[in-house]
C-alpha positions as CSV (number, residue, x, y, z in Angstrom):
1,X,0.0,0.0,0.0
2,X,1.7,3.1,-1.1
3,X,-0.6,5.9,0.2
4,X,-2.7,6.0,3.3
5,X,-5.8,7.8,4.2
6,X,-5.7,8.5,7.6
7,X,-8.6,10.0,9.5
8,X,-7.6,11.2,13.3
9,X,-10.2,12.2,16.3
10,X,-8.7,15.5,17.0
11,X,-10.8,17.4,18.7
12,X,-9.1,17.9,22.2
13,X,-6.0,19.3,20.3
14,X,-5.9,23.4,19.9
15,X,-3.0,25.8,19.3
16,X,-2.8,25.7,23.8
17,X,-2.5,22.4,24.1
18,X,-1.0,20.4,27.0
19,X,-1.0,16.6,27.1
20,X,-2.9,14.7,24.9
21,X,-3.2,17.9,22.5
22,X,0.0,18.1,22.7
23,X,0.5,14.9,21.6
24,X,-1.8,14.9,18.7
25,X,-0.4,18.6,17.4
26,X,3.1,17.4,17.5
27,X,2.8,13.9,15.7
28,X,0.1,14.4,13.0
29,X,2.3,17.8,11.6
30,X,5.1,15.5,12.2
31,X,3.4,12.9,10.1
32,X,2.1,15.5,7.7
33,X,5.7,16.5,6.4
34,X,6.9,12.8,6.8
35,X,4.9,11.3,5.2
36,X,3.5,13.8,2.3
37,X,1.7,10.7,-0.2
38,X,-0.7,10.0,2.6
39,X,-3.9,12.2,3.3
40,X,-4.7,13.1,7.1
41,X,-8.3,13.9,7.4
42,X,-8.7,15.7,10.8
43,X,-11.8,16.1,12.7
44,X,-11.2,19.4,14.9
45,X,-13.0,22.3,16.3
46,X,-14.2,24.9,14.1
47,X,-11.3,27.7,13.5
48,X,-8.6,24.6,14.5
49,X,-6.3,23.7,11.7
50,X,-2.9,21.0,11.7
51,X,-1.0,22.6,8.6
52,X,-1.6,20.0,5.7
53,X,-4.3,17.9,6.9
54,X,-7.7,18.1,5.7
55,X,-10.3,19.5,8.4
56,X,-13.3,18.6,9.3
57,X,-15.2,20.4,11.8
58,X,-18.4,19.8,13.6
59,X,-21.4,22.2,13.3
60,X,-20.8,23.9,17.3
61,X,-17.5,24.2,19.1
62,X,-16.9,21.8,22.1
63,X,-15.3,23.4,24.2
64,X,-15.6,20.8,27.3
65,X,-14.7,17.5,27.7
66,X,-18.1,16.0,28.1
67,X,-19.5,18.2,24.9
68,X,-16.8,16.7,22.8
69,X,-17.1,13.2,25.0
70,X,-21.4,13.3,23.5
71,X,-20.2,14.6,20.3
72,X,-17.2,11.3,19.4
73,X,-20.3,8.9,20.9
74,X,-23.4,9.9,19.5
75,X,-22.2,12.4,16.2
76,X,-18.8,12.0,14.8
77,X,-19.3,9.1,12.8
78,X,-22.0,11.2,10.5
79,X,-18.8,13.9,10.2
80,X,-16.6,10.7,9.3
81,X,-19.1,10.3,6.2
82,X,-17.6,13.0,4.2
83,X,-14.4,11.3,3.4
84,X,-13.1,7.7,3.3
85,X,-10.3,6.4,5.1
86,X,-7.7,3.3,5.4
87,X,-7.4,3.7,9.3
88,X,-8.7,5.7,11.7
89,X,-6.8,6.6,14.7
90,X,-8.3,7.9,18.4
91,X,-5.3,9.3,19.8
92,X,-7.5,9.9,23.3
93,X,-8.4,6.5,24.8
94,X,-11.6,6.5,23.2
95,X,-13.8,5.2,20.1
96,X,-17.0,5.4,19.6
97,X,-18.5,2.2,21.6
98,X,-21.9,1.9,19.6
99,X,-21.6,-0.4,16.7
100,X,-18.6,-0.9,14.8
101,X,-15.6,0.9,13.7
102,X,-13.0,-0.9,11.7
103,X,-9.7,-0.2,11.5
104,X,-9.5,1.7,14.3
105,X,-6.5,2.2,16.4
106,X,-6.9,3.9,19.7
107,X,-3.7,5.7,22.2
108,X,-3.8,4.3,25.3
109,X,-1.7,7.3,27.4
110,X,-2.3,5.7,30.8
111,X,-4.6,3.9,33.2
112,X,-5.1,6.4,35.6
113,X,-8.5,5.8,36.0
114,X,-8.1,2.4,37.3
115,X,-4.9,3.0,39.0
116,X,-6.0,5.9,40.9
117,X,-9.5,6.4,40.7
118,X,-9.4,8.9,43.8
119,X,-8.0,11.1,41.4
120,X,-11.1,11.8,39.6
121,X,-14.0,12.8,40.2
122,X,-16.2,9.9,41.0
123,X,-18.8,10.1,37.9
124,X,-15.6,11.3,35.6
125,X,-13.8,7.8,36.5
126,X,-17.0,5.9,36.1
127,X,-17.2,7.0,32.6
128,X,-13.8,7.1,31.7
129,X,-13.2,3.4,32.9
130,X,-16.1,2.0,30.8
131,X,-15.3,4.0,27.9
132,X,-11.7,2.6,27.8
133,X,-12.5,-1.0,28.8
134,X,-15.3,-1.3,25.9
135,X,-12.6,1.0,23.8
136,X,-9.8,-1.4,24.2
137,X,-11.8,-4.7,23.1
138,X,-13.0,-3.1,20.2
139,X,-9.8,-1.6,19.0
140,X,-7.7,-2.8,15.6
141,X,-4.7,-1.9,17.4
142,X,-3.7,0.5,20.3
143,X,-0.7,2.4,20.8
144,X,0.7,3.2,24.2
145,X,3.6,6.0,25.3
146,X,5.9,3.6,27.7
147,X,6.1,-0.4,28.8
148,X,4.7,0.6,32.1
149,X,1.3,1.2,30.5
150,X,1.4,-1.6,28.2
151,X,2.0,-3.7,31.2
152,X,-1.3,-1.9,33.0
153,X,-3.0,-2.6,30.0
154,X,-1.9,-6.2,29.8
155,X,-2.5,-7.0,33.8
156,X,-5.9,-4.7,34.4
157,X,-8.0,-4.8,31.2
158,X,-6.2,-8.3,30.2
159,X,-5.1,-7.2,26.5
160,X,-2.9,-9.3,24.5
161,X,0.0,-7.8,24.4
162,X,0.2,-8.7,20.4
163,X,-2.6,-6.5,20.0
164,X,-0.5,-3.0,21.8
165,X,2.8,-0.7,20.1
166,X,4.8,0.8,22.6
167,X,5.6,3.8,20.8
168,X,7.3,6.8,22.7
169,X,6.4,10.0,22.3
170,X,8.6,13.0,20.7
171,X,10.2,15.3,22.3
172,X,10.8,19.1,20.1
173,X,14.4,20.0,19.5
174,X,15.0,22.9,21.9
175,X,17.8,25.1,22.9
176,X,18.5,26.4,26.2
177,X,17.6,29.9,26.8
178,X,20.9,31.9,27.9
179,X,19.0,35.3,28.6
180,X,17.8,36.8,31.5
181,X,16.1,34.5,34.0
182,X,12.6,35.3,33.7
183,X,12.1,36.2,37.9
184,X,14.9,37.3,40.0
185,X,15.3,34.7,42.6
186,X,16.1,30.5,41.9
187,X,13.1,28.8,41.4
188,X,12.1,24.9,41.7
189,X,9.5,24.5,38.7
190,X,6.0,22.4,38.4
191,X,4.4,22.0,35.0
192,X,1.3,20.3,34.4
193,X,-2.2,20.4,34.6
194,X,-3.5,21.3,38.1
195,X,-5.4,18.0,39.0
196,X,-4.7,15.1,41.9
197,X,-2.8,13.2,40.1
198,X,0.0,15.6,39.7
199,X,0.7,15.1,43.5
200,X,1.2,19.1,43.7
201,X,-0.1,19.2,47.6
202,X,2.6,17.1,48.6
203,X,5.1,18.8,46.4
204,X,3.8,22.0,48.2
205,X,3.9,20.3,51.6
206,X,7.4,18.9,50.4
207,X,8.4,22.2,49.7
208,X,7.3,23.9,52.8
209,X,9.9,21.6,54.4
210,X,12.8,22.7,52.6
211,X,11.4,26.4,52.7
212,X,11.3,26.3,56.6
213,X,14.8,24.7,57.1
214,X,16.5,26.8,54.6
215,X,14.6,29.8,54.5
216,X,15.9,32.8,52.3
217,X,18.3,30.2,51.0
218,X,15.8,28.0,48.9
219,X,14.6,28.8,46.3
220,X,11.1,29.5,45.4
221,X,8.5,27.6,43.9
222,X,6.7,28.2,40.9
223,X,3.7,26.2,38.9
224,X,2.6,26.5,35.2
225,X,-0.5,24.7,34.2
226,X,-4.0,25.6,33.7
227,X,-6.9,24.3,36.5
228,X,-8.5,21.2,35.7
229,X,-10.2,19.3,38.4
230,X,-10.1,19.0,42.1
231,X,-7.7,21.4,42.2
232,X,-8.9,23.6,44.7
233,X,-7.0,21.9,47.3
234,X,-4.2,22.6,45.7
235,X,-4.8,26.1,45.3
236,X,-4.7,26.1,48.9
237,X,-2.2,24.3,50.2
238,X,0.9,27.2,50.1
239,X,-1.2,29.1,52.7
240,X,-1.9,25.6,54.4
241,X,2.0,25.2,54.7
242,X,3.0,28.5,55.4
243,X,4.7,29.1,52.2
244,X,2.5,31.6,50.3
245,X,4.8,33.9,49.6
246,X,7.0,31.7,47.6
247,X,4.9,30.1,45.8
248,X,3.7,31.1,42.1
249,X,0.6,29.7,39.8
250,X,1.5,30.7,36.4
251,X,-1.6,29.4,34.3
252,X,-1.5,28.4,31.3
253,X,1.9,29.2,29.3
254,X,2.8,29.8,26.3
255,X,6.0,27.1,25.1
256,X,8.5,30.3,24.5
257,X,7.9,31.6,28.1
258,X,7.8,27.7,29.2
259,X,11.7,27.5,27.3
260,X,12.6,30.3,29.8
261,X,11.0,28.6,32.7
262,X,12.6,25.2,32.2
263,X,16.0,27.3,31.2
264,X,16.5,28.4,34.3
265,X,14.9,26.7,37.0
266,X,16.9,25.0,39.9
267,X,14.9,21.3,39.1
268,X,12.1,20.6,37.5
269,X,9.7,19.0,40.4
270,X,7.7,15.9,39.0
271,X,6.2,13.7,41.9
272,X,3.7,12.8,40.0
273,X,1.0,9.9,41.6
274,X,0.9,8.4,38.0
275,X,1.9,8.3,34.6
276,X,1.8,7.3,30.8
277,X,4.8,8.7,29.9
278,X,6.0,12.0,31.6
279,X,6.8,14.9,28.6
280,X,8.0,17.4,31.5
281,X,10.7,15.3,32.0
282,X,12.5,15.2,28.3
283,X,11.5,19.2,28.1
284,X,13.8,19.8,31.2
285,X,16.7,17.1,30.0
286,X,16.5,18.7,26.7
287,X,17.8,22.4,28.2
288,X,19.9,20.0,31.1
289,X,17.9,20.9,34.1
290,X,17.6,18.7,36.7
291,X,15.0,16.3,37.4
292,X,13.0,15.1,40.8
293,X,10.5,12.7,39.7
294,X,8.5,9.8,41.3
295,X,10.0,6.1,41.4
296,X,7.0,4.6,39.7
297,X,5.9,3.4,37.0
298,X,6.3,5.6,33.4
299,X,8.7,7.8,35.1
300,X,10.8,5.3,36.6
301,X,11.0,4.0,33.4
302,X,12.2,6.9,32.0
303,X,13.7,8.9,34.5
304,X,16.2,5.6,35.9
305,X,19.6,6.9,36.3
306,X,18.9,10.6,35.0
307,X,15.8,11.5,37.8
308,X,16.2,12.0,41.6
309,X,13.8,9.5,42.4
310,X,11.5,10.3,45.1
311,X,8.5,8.4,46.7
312,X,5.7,10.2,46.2
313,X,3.7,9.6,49.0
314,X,6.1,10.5,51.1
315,X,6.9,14.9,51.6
316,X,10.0,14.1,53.1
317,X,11.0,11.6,50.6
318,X,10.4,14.7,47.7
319,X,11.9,17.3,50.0
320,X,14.8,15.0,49.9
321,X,15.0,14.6,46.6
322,X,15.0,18.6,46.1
323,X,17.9,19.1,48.6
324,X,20.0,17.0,46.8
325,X,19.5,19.2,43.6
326,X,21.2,21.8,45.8
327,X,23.7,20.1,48.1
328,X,25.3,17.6,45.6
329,X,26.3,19.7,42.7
330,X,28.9,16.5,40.9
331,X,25.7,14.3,41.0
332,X,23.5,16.7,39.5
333,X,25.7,17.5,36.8
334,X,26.2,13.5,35.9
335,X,22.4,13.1,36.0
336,X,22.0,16.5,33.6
337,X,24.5,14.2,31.2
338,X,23.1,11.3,31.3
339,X,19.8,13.0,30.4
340,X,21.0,14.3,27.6
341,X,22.1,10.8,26.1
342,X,18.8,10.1,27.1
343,X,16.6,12.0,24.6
344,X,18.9,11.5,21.6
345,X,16.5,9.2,20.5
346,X,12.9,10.6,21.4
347,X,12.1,12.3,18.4
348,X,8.3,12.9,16.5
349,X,10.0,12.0,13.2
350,X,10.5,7.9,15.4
351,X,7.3,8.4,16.5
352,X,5.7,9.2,13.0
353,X,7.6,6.4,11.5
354,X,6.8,3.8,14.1
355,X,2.8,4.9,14.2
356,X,2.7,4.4,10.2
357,X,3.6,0.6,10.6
358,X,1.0,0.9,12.9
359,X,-1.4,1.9,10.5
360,X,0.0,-0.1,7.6
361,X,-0.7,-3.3,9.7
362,X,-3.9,-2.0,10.4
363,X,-5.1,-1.1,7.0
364,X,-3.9,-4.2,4.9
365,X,-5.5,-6.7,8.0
């Protein structure tokens, strides 16, 4: 087969993505330019646009994750109508359940839901569990970002592992920003979405630690990601510990002002409770900054050897971690090597590639 016609579920991606959007902005205009005989049909909000692919755009925007959620179940396959495709791929653990859909290949990212369903909203992980159980048995193929999730996969929903692609995700050639810092004191940085299963209470707690044994001498903290659930708690927490004044929520960021934050922070802080794969942590090896990360799953995987693993669970344990960012200057420096070796070979053009055989296998079975 020497073209493909590939029609993607898109709709979560927009020009501020994080995460999943993320992930389906940087491989399908990766795959666009890769792979210029095949045609990408993408189905996206209206005024959303992936340079070369063909849109298609529902009637209303979604704007929410339950409107687009009603729309891939009940609506999307009338939108699929206009065109005709080889393989269709569902880069957001999801298809539509309801009858049949051929060909389909579906992204796995993480089990998070099963894993730690306290981490949701109780009606959000009821849904998202069924959705991704009935999603995984009717799948052609699915792709997942690490062996950790694979293994989920294989021991919680009971997949053949014949049937899942480990394929790990890009990370975008960056240089380190030599300018100005971008605030005039050190800073430990947090990035991700402000939810429970970023673990950003203990990291706060954590912090608090280090704050009051060190005082004016540790650095501050600061954390860029937009709200997403539960996350009032977390809002709350640097008064809680006694450390409102030195901590910073950024929002949403844009990825040059995100450059200078992962530049020149002191570590980038990753305690995370869970998951698939862990982009932070390649962003901050790519401009050598140092890592603190949890000692499970995706990011153990990825962070062995180059991460001060930390248990998350435990304050202490990430306080730890943090401290020896600043006490043990020859061991930071070896892990900021080593990191570097490390994301040599994590690039979208792999990622492209290795998702084509995907589809190929898909299409011609």
């Amino acid at each position: 087969m020497s073209a493909l016609r590939i029609a993607v579920d898109a709709l979560i991606y927009s020009q501020q993505s994080a995460g999943i959007g993320h992930y389906v902005g940087e491989l399908f205009s990766t795959y666009i330019k890769q792979f210029a005989n095949d045609q990408v049909f993408a189905v996206a909000n209206p005024g959303v646009t992936i340079e070369g692919a063909v849109m298609l755009h529902p009637a209303v925007t979604l704007s929410s994750s339950r409107s687009r959620l009603s729309y891939e179940q009940t609506m999307l396959r009338r939108l699929l109508k206009q065109t005709q495709y080889d393989v269709i791929h569902f880069p957001d653990y999801q298809l539509p359940i309801f009858g049949t859909m051929p060909r389909a290949v579906i992204t796995v990212h993480d089990l998070t839901a099963f894993r730690v369903p306290e981490t949701f909203p109780a009606r959000m992980g009821q849904v998202k569990r069924y959705l991704m159980a009935r999603s995984v048995r009717q799948a052609s193929h699915i792709v997942v970002p690490s062996h950790a999730t694979r293994d989920d996969l294989v021991d919680i929903l009971h997949v053949d592992p014949s049937r899942v692609t480990v394929i790990y995700h890009g990370v975008a050639k960056k240089i380190r920003d030599l300018g100005p810092a971008p605030r005039p004191r050190p800073y430990f940085l947090a990035v991700g979405t402000l939810e429970p299963r970023k673990n950003l209470v203990r990291l706060i707690h954590a912090y608090s630690l280090l704050k009051h044994e060190r005082r004016e001498a540790c650095p501050d903290l600061v954390i860029a990601g937009k709200p997403g659930w539960l996350f009032e708690p977390i809002y709350q927490a640097p008064q809680r510990f006694q450390v409102k004044n030195s901590v910073e929520f950024l929002n949403y960021v844009d990825e040059a002002r995100l450059l200078k934050l992962y530049s020149h922070a002191t570590a980038l802080c990753y305690p995370s409770l869970y998951e698939g794969f862990g982009l932070p942590m390649f962003e901050a090896m790519m401009v050598e900054t140092p890592v603190v990360a949890s000692n499970r799953g995706s990011l153990k995987e990825i962070g062995q050897d180059v991460a001060f693993e930390v248990d998350p669970l435990d304050p202490r344990s990430i306080a730890q971690g943090m401290a020896m960012v600043l006490d043990d200057a020859q061991a930071t420096q070896e892990r900021v090597r080593r990191g570097l070796d490390r994301i040599q070979g994590f690039t979208w053009e792999a990622a492209a590639q290795a998702t084509r055989e995907v589809y190929l296998r898909v299409a011609q079975n």
